[in-house]
N, C-alpha and C positions, 0 to 999 in steps of 0.2 A: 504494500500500500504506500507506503514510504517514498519507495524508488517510483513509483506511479505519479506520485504529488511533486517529488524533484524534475520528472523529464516536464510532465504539465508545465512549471513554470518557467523550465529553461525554455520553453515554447512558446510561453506566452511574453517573455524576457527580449526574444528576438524581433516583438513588432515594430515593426518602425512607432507608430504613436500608441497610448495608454485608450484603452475604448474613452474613456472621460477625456482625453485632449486631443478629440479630434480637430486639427484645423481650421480653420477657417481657408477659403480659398479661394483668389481674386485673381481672375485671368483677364488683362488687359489689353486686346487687340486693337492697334490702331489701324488707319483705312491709307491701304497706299503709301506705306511710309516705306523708303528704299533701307536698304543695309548702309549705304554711306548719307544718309539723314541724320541719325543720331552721334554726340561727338566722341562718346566710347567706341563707335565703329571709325572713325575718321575721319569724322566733319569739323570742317577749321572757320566756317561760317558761321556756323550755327553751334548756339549754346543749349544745352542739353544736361543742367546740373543735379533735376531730377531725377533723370533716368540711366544721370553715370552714378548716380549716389548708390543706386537699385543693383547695378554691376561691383561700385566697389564693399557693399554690406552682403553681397550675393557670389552667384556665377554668370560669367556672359559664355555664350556659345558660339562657335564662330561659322560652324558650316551648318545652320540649322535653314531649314526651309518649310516654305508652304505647300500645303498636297497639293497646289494648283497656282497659276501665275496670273489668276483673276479671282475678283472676291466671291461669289459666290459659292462655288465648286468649293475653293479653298478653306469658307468655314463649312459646307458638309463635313470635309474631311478633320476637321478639327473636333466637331459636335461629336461625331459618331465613329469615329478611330480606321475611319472605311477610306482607301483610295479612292477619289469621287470619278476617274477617270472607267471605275467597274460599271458606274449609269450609261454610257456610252452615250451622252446627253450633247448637244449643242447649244448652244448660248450662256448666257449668265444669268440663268434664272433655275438656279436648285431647288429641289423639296426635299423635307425629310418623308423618308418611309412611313407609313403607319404600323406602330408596334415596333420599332428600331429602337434598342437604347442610346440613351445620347450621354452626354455629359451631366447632364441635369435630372435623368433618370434614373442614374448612375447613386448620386449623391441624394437621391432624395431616400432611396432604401437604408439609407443612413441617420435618418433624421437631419437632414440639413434643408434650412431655407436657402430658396435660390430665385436671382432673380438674372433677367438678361435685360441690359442698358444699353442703350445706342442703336448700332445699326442690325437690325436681323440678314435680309436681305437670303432668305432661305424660305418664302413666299407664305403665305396666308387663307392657302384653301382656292379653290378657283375663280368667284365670281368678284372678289375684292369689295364687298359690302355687307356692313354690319350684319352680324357679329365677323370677323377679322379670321377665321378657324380653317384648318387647321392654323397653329403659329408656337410661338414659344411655351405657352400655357400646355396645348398639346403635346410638348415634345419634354415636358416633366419641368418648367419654370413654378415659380407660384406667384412671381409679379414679372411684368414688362412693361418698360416705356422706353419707344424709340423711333427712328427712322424707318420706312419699309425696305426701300430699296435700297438708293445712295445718298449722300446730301444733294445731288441736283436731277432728285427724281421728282417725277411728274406731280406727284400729290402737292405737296409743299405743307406736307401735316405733320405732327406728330401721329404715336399710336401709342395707345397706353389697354392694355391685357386685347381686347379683343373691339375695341372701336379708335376711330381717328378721333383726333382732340381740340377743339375750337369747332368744332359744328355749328350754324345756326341754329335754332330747337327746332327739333324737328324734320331737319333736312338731312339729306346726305352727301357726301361727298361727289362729285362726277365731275372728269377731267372733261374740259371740253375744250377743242382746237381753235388756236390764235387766242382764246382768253390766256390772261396773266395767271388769274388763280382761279384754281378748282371751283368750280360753284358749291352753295351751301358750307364755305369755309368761310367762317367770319373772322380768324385767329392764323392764319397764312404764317409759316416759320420764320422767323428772323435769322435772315443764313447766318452772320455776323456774331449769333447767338446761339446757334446751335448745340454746341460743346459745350457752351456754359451752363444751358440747362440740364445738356444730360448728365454731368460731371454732379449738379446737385441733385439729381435725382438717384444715380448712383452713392451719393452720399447720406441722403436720407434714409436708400435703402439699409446700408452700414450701419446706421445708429440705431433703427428700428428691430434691427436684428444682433446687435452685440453681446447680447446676454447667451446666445448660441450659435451652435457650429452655421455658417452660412457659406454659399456659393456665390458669389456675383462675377458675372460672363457681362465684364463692361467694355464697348464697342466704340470710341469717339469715332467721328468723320474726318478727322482732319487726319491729313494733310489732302485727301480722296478731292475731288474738282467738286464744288465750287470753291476757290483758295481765297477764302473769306475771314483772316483773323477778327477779332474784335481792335476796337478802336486801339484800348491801350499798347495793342502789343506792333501796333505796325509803323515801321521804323526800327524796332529794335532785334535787326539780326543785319545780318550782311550776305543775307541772299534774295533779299526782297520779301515780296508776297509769301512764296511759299517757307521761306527761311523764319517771318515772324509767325505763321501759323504753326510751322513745328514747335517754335520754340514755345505758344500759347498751348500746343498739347502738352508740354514738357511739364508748365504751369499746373494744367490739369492734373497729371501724375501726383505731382507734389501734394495738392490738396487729397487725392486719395491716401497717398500715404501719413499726411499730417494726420487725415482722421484716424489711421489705427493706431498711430500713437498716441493720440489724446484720447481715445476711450482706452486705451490699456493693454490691448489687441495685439498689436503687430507683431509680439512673441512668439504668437501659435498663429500667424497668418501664413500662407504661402502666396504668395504675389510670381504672377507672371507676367512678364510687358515681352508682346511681339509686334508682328505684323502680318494681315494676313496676303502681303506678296508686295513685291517691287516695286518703286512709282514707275508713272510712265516719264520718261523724260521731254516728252512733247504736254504743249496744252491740248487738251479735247477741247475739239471745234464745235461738238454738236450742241452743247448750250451757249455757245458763248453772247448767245443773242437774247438771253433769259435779263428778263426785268429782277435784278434782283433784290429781295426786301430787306434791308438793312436798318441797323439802328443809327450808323453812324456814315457818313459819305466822303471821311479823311482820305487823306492818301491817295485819293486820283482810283480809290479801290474798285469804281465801275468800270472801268478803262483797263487797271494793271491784272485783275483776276485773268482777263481774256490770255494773256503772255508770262504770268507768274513762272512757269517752269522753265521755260527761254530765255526769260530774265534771271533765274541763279544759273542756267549756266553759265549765259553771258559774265556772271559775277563772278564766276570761279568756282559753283557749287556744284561735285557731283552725286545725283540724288541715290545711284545704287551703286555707289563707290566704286572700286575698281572694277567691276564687276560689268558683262557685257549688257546690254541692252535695258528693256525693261517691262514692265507689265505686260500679260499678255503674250508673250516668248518663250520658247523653253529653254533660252539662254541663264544664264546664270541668275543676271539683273532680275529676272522676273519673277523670281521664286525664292532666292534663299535670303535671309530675310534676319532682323536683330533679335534674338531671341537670350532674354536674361530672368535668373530666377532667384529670390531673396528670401531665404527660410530661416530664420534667425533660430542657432542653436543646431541643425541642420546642418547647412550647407555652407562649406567654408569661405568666411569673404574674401572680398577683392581673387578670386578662381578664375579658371576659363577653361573651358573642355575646347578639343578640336571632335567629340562626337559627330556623326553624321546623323542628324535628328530631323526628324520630319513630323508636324504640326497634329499629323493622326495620333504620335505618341503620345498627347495627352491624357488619354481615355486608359490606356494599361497605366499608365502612369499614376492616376487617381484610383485606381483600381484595388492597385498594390501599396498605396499611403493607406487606402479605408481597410484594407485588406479584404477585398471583395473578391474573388474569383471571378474571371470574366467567363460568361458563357462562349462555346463556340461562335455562335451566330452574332456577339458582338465583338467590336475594335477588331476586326478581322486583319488592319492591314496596322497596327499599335504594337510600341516594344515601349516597356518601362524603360522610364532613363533613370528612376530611383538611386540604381546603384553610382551613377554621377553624381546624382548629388548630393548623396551621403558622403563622396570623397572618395569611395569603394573602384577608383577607375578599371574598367573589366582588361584583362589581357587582352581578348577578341574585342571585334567592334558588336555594337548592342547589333545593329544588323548589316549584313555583308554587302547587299544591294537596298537600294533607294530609288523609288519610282514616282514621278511628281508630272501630272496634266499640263500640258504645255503650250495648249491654248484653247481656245472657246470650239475648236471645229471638231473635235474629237481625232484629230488626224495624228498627235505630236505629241510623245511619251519622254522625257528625259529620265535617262537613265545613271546614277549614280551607283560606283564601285572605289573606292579607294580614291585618288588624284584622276580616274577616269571616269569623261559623263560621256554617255551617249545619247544622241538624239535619233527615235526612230520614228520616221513621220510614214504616213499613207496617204498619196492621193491620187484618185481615181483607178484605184487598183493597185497602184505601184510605189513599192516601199525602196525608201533611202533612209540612210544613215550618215549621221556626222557626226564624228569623234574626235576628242580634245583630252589632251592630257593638262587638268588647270594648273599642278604644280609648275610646267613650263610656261603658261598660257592661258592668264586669265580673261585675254579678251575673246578668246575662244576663236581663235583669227586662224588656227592650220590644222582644219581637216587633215586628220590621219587615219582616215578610214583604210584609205586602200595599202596602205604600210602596214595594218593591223588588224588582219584579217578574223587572227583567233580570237581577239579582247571583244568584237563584234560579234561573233559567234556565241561566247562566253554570255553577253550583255541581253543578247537578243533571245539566247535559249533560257536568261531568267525571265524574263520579263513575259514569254511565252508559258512558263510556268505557274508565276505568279495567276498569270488568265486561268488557266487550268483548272488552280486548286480553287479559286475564287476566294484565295486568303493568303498571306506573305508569313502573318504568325501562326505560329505552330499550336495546333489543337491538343487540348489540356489530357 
């Protein structure tokens, strides 16, 4: 009986957290933010003191990427631990499964409240009118307020659990062509404000929930088009437009993290700030002709949003750092992405892994902190990174190949091995490959396909397999 009660507790001795101190958990994805945006990545433009404070009290990760090089796709893959390139989907408009676990379904067989802030942009059931469903509440939230799409989506509303927000009474929303704003919206978003409100909404959510374990999946817009800081902040970067929006995200950060220190919290938080893909280095043209609703009209900002990203270059700013291209590519720029983690007590500060980590790990990840066993049928394509960042760095890599959506056509798979990425596209029957060794070559500028017959061979019979199993992690 003895020896029964000893191994019990040497068992229960090895959990990562005590059932009574399960963490709290704050996953902060911002929209469009490149790898060379933040100044812990490289940016000499742009100041960034709360999100280098987050890497030096933390870990930063240097080859971390999103499941996909555009946002939608890219948080499926976040939500639900699943490669989104297995929906064989075109465009930028995902749905979650019905009955899929997500992150927030995950955590709620835990007792935890959870809520998602900001942007969803993982769509709201088909006919887009009252009640708002399927949406976050269906996909295991127990609050939402946010954006539906992008910040320069057609609505111009907020949505709070399962209706839009500023309604006339009685009315509903419907976009209608050449109007400025949706009819039956008497409260039109204040783009210039956007962040600011969600940033307090997500902090409301924080304090409302302090006394227990919570989730909040919070989503800013910014730096994503329309490049609309708030008054204060523009002027004060040296990349323009977008240079002071990043730095008013950066502001953002700060206020999240001030609150868990001032309720008492941020001991047993785990905080994550990424991005869910590349910027683009160009302006998008397709709104630039939008009346925008502003609180404040400094700074020439109706004029300079239209050229904000041409203008940091122009400045010297580059938005996905060394890195080739961007949004929307399955070059480097367009997917891999800042990804830093702060577990005070955890994870040892000021660290940095060279892991090869991709955005679906989150799901085994939280998995293995709640100590939940994942069923087969979820996080199919997720590998805990826990043992990083306990400090525990594994001999092996957490996983050998890396497979990331590589644009909206379904046609472009980037394939990650070591210092080798491969890209294998299809069009109209016919598949090509280009292959880049990045330790030589990070502009990805000399195809060595035809010099490297087997590394292709190698790349392409995973990537064929991974289809196969219809799963990358291995079945329990």
């Amino acid at each position: 009986m003895i020896t029964r009660i000893v191994t019990l507790l040497l068992i229960l001795s090895t959990s990562i957290v005590a059932a009574d101190q399960r963490p709290n958990i704050v996953i902060i994805m911002a929209d469009d933010l490149g790898y060379g945006d933040v100044t812990c990545y490289g940016a000499t433009k742009i100041q960034t003191p709360n999100i280098d404070a987050l890497a030096a009290e933390g870990i930063m990760f240097t080859d971390a990427h999103a499941a996909a090089s555009v946002c939608s796709p890219s948080r499926y893959g976040l939500m639900t631990g699943r490669s989104p390139w297995r929906l064989h989907r075109k465009g930028n408009g995902y749905k979650l499964e019905p009955g899929r676990m997500t992150l927030a379904s995950l955590v709620r067989q835990h007792g935890y409240q959870s809520a998602a802030v900001g942007k969803w942009h993982l769509g709201y059931g088909g006919n887009w009118e009252a009640p708002l469903s399927p949406g976050p509440l269906e996909a295991g939230f127990d609050y939402h307020f946010g954006v539906p799409t992008n910040h320069n989506d057609k609505y111009r509303a907020f949505v709070e659990n399962h209706d839009f927000v500023g309604l006339e009474p009685g009315q509903k929303l419907e976009v209608v062509k050449g109007q400025v704003f949706p009819s039956g919206l008497a409260e039109p978003r204040v783009e210039d404000q956007v962040d600011t409100r969600l940033t307090a909404e997500a902090i409301k959510f924080i304090r409302k929930n302090a006394e227990n374990p919570f989730f909040l999946y919070f989503t800013p817009c910014a730096p994503h088009t329309h490049v609309t800081p708030a008054a204060k902040f523009r002027g004060t970067s040296q990349a323009g437009m977008l240079g002071d929006y990043i730095q008013e995200l950066d502001s953002h950060v700060g206020e999240i993290v001030d609150t868990l220190d001032e309720l008492g919290i941020a001991d047993n938080t785990l905080l994550v700030f990424t991005s869910d893909n590349g910027n683009s280095p160009k302006d998008f043209k397709g709104t630039q002709n939008t009346v925008l609703n502003l609180a404040d009209d400094s700074h020439n900002i109706r004029e300079k949003f239209k050229t904000a990203k041409l203008d940091a270059r122009a400045l010297g700013h580059y938005t996905n750092g060394p890195w080739h291209d961007g949004k929307g590519s399955p070059y480097e720029g367009g997917h891999r992405v800042p990804f830093i983690v702060r577990w005070p007590g955890k994870v040892t500060p000021d660290s940095m892994s060279t892991q090869l980590l991709i955005l679906t790990d989150m799901m085994a990840t939280m998995a293995e902190i709640l100590d939940s066993p994942l069923p087969d049928a979820a996080g199919e394509d997720s590998f805990s990174i826990v043992p990083v960042l306990l400090g525990t760095e594994p001999k092996t890599p957490l996983r050998e190949v890396a497979f990331v959506q590589g644009d909206t056509k379904d046609n472009a798979i980037a394939i990650r091995s070591d210092d080798w990425k491969l890209i294998e596209s299809h069009d109209k029957g016919t598949k090509s490959h280009e292959l880049f060794d990045l330790s030589e070559d990070r502009a990805e500028s000399k195809n060595l396909a035809n010099s490297n017959p087997e590394v292709i061979e190698r790349l392409s019979a995973a990537l064929a397999k991974a289809r196969a199993d219809g799963r990358t992690r291995p079945t329990q």
